[in-house]
N, C-alpha and C positions, 0 to 999 in steps of 0.2 A: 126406242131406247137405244143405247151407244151399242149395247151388247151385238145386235144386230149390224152395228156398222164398227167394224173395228177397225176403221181407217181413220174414224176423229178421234179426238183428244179423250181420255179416258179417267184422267185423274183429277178431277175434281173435287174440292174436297180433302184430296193426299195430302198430309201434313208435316209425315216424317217416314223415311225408311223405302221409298218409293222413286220408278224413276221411268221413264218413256221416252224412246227412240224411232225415227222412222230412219231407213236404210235407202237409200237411191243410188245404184248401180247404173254407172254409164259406159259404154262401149263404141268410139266412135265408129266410121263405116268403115276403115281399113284397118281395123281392128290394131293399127298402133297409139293409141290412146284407152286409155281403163281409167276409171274415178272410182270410189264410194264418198259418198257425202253423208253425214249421220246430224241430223239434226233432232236434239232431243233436252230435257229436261233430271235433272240430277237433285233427290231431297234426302237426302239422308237424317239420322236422328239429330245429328248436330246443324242446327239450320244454317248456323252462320256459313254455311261448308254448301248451303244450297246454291244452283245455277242453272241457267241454260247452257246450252253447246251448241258449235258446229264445229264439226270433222272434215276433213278433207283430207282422202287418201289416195297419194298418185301412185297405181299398183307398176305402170312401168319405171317412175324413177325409184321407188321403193323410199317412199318421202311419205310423212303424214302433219298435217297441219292441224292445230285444237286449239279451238278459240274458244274460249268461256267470258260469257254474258249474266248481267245478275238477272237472278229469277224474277225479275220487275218487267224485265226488257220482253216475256215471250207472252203472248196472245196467241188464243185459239177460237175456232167459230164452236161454235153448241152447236151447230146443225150438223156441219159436212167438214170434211176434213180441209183445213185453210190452216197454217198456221205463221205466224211472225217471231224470228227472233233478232233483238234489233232493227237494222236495217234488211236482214232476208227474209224472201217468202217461200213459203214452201206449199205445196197444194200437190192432188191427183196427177192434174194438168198441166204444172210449172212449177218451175225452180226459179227466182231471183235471190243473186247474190251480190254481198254488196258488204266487203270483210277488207278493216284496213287497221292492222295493230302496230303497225308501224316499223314493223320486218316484213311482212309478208301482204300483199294485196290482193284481192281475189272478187271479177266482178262478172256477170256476164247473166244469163240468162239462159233456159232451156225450157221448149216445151214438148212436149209428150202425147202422142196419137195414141189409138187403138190400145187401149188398156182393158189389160186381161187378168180379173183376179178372182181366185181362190171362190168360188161361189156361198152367196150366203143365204142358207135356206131356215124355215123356221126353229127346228130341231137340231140344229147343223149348222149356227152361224157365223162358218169362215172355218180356216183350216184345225180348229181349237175341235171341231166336232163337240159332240155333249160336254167336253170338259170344260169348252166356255163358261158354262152354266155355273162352276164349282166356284164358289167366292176365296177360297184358300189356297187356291195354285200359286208359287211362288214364280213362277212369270206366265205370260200369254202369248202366244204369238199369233200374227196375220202374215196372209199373201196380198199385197195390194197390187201388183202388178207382174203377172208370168214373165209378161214379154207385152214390149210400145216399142215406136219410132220417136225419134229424136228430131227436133229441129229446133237448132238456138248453138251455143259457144261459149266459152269460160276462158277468161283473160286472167292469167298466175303471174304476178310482178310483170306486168305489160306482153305477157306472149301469149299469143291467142291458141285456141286449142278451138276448134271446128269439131263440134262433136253432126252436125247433120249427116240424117240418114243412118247416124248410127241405130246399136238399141240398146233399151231400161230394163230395168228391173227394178220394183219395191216394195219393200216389207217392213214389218214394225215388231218389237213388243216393248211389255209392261208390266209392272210388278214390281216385288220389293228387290230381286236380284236374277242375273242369271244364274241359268245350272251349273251345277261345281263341273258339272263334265255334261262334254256333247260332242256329234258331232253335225255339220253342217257342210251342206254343198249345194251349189245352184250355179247353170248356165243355159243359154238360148242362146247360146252359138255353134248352131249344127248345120252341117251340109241342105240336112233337109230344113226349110225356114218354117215351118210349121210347128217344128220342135221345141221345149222347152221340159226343163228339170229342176225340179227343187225336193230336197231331202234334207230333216234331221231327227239324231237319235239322241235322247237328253237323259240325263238321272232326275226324277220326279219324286220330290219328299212326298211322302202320303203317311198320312196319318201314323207318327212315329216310325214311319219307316222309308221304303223306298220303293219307286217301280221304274224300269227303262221304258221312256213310250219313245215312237218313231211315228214320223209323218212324211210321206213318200208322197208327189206328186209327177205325173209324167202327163205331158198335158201335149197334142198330138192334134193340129186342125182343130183346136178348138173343142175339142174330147180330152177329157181330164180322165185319165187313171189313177184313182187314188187307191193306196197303200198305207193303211194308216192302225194306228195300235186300237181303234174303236170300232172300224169296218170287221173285226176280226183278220189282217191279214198277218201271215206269220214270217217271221226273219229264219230261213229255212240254213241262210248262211254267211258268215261274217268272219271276214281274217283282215288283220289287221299288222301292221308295219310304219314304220317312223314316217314314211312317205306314199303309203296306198292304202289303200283298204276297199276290199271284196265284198259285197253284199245281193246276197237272193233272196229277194222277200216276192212271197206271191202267196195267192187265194185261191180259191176251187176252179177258175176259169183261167187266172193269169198268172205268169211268173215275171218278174222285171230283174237282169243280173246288168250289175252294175260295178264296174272297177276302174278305180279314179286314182290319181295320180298327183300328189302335192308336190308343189313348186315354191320357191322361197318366199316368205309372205312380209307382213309388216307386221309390226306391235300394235295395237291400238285398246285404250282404257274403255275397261265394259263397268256394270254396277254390282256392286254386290253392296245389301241394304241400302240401297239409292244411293250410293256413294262411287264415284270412277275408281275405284282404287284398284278393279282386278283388270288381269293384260289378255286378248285376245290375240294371236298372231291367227293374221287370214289372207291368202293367197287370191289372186284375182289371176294367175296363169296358167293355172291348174286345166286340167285336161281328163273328163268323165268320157269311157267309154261305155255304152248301153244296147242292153238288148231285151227288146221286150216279145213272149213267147203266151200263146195260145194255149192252154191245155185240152186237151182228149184224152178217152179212158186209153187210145194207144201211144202216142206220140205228141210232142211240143211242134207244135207250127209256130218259126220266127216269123213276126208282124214286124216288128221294129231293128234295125242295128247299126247304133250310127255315134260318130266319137262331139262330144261337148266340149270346145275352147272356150278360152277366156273364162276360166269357172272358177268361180268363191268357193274354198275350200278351208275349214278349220276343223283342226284338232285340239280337243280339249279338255286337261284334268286326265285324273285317274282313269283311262281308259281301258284297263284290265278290270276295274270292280264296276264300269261302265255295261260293258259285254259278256259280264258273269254269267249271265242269263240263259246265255245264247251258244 
C-alpha cells in the first residue's frame, strides 16, 4: 500500500482541494552553488485553476523560477516513486530537466548516490509516525533523502552549474494545504560528513481545534535520533526572534539544543486548498548550530557539537499562537 512508501505518488483519485510536492535540495561541492527544485501537482476546488509545476530556486542569486504545466502533462508509476512532468523526470535516483518558456531555459540532468531516508517500519511508516495512519491530517510529510552524492549539472540560459560531488536532500508532502504556521529547517553540511538534520514544528487542526506537533531528526553514521511529538519527546525550550530561534527538545536518555540562524531567503508559492496562492520565504544560507547531550542521573555528557551550512530555513505565520504551548 502507498501508505508504506511515501515517496510515490499519493493522490490518486484527488479531485478537488489537494496538492503534492516533492522537494530536491542541491548543494554543489564548493558549496557555491545551492538549488531547490519543487516539482509537484496543484488541484484546487476550481479545477480550471488545476496544474503541475516545477520550481527552481537559485538560493545564491536569490532568483526563483515557476513553470506551470497543465495537469494532463504529469504522470506517476503506481509502484515506486518515478514521476514525469512534461518533458522532466524526477525519481529517487535522478533529476531530468528539460524547461524552455521562452525567457528562461533550463536543462541538465543529476544523479543521486547513497540515499538516506527517514526509515519505514510497519507501525511507523516514515517520518508521519502513527499519524500517517489518520485519514484527516491536513497535510503529510516524508524524508526521502537525509543526505546522497551528486553526479550530473544544470545548464540556466546556457551556463553550466557543475553540481558533482556535491550533496541532496529530499522530501515531499501532501494534502489539502500547508500549515497556517511552522517552522522548518534542514542541512548536511557539517564538518563532521556523517551529520545530518532535519526539524519541523507545525500548527496541526485536530478535531475542531488545534495541536503543535514537531519532528526532530538528527541522523549521525547512519544512527537516527529522533525527536518527534509521538516518541513522547518534549520541547524543554524555544525562544524565538525575527532571525534565530533556540530549541531544546529531548527524552529520558537524550537532549538535542539547537540554535539557528536565518539569512535572507526567497518567496516561493506553497498550497493552501490545492491551490499556490500562499507565500513561503525560505533561506538556503542559514547556518544551525547543534549539540547533542547524553543524559545521567548526574550530568549531560556532549556526544555531538557541531555548526550546519547551507541550511533551509523558514519561518512561518503566527508564530507566537505557534509556540503558545511551550
Amino acid at each position: 500500500m502507498a501508505i508504506w512508501k511515501p515517496e510515490v505518488f499519493q493522490g490518486r483519485g484527488k479531485k478537488k482541494n489537494y496538492f503534492e510536492g516533492w522537494y530536491f535540495k542541491s548543494v554543489s561541492k564548493d558549496e557555491k552553488l545551492a538549488c531547490a527544485i519543487i516539482a509537484g501537482v496543484s488541484i484546487p476546488k476550481n479545477l480550471n485553476k488545476s496544474n503541475a509545476f516545477v520550481m527552481f530556486m537559485d538560493a545564491r542569486n536569490q532568483d526563483l523560477h515557476y513553470f506551470q504545466y497543465p495537469l494532463s502533462s504529469f504522470w506517476a508509476n503506481n509502484e515506486y516513486f518515478e514521476i514525469k512532468i512534461g518533458n522532466n523526470f524526477f525519481s529517487l535516483n535522478n533529476i531530468i530537466l528539460d524547461i524552455d518558456d521562452g525567457q528562461t531555459k533550463i536543462t541538465g540532468q543529476m544523479k543521486f548516490e547513497n540515499i538516506i531516508p527517514w526509515p519505514v517500519k510497519r507501525f511507523s511508516p516514515g517520518v508521519m509516525g502513527i499519524y500517517a495512519f489518520i485519514p484527516f491530517m491536513e497535510c503529510y510529510h516524508g524524508v526521502l533523502s537525509f543526505n546522497h552524492s551528486i553526479n550530473g549539472y544544470l545548464e540556466i540560459n546556457g551556463e553550466k552549474k557543475d553540481f558533482t560531488g556535491g550533496k541532496g536532500y529530499i522530501e515531499k508532502d501532501w494534502g489539502s494545504s500547508m500549515p497556517s504556521s511552522w517552522i522548518w529547517m534542514q542541512t548536511n553540511h557539517f564538518d563532521d560528513e556523517g551529520l545530518s538534520l532535519f526539524g519541523s514544528i507545525a500548527k496541526i487542526p485536530w478535531l475542531g481545534s488545534y495541536f503543535t506537533g514537531y519532528i526532530f531528526g538528527l541522523l549521525h553514521n547512519k544512527r537516527l535520533y529522533k525527536f518527534t511529538t509521538y516518541n513522547r519527546a518534549k520541547i524543554e525550550k524555544i525562544q524565538l526572534t525575527k532571525n534565530n530561534i533556540e530549541i531544546i527538545i529531548g527524552d529520558k536518555k537524550l537532549e538535542l539544543q539547537i540554535n539557528a540562524i536565518r539569512t535572507e531567503g526567497v518567496d516561493i508559492p506553497a498550497p493552501k486548498l490545492g491551490e499556490m496562492t500562499a507565500k513561503v520565504n525560505e533561506s538556503l544560507k542559514s547556518r544551525i548550530n547543534i549539540k547533542l547531550f547524553r543524559k545521567n542521573k548526574k550530568e549531560k555528557i556532549l556526544i555531538l557539537s557541531d555548526t550546519g551550512r547551507n541550511a533551509g530555513l523558514e519561518f512561518v505565520g503566527n508564530l507566537n499562537e505557534l509556540l503558545k504551548g511551550f
